[in-house]
N, C-alpha and C positions, 0 to 999 in steps of 0.2 A: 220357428224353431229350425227348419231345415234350410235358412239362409243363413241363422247363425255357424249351423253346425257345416255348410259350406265354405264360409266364411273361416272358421278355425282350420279346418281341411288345408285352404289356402294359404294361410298364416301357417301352420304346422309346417307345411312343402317349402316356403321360403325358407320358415328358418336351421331344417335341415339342408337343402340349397346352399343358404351360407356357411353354414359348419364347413359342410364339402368343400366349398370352393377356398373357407380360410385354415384347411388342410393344407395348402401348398406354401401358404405364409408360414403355418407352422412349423412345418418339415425345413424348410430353410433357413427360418430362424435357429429351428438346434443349431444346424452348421453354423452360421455367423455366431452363436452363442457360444458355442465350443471352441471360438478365437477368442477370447474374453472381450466382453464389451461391458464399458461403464450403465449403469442403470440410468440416467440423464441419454445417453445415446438410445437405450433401449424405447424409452417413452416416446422421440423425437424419431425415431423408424417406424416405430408404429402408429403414429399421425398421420404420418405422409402415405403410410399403407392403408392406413381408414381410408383417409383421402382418393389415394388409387381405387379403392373397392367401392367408392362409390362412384366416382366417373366413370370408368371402363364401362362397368355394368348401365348406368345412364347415357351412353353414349352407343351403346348395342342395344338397348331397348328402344330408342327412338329408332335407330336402323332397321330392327326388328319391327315395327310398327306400320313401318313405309313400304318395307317387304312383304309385310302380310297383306297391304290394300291390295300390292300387283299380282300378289300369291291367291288371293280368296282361301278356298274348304283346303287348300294341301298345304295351307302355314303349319298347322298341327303337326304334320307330319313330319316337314321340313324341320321345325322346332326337335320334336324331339329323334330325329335323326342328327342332329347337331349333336344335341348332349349326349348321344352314344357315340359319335368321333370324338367330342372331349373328355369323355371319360375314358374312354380304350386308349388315346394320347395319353392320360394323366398313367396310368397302368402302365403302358409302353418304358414312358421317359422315367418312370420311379424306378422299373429293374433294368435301366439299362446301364451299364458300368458308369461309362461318364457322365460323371454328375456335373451340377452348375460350376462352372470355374470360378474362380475366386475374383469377387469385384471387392475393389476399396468403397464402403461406402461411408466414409470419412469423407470425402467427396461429394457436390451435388448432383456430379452427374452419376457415379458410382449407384450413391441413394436411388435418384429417381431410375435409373439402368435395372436397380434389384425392386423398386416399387413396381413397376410396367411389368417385370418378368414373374411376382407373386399374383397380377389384378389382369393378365392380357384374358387367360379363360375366362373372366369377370365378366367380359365384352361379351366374348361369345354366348352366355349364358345370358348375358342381356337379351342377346338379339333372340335368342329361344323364346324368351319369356317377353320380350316386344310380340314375338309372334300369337301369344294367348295372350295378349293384354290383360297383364297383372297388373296389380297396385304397384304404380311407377315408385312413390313417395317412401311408401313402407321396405318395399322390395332392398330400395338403394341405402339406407337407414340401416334397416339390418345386415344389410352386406357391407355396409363399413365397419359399422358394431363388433362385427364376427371377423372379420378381417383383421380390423386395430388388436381386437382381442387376444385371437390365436397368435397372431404375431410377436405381443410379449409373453404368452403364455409356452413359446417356444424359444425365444429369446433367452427368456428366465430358466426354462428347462436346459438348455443347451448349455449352461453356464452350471448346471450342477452335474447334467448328466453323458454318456456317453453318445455314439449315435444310431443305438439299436433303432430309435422308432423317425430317426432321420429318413429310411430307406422305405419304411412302411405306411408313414403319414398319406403323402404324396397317392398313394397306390388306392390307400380308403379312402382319400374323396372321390377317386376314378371312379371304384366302383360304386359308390354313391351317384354319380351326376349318369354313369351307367344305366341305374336300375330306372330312374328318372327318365332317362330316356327311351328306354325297353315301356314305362309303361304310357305314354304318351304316344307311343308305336303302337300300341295295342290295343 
């Protein structure tokens, strides 16, 4: 019982984790949504964004992994000192005036230019979570799930609505991957 109830523990933190982290797809997608994008372009952005969210983060988890052999008992630490500098970054860059400048992603490099810049935190939060060695499989699964997800689900939003929660998306995964890291420090 109390492996199960571990077990959900872990699984609960990832898939809050991803939420947070496909907060930043979403918040960007309003913006690209609110230039009007055909629904066929919408689907085909957020593949390539699944796609991102789950490299980045598999590709900071094995970093994160190789770090914690050299690191030993202060990976913990190290980990979640991470997620409190990317989350106080996500906080920072959400209320600061200049927002993301306008990429063509009618383009492929435009596309993958706005994929890498919604899935780079991905990395980092990989390498946290290389450092407690989590479920590599599950972890990178639901982080493209929630990524692709958010993605059209702000895409779609952007395309009906204004950009009140464009500026505040960004800011709520911060403090999410924040508290996450405050409690792994503690």
């Amino acid at each position: 019982m109390a492996i199960a109830t571990a077990q959900w523990g872990q699984l609960s933190t990832i898939v809050i984790m991803a939420i947070a982290l496909g907060m930043d797809a979403f918040s960007l997608g309003i913006g690209l949504g609110m230039r009007g994008i055909r629904l066929l372009h919408i689907i085909y952005i957020s593949m390539v964004i699944a796609i991102f969210h789950i490299l980045m983060p598999l590709m900071g988890m094995f970093t994160g992994h190789y770090v914690s052999t050299i690191l030993g008992g202060v990976a913990v630490a190290t980990g979640g000192g991470l997620l409190v500098l990317l989350g106080c970054h996500m906080i920072y860059s959400s209320m600061s005036s200049g927002r993301t400048p306008y990429l063509n992603i009618g383009t492929v490099w435009g596309l993958l230019l706005f994929s890498l810049s919604v899935s780079i935190d991905s990395f980092a939060v990989g390498i946290s979570l290389g450092l407690f060695a989590s479920e590599i499989v599950i972890t990178v699964i639901l982080f493209g799930i929630f990524g692709g997800a958010m993605s059209v689900m702000g895409l779609m939003l952007g395309r009906r609505v204004g950009k009140w929660m464009g500026e505040y998306g960004e800011a709520f995964g911060g403090v999410i991957l924040l508290a996450f890291g405050l409690k792994f420090l503690f």
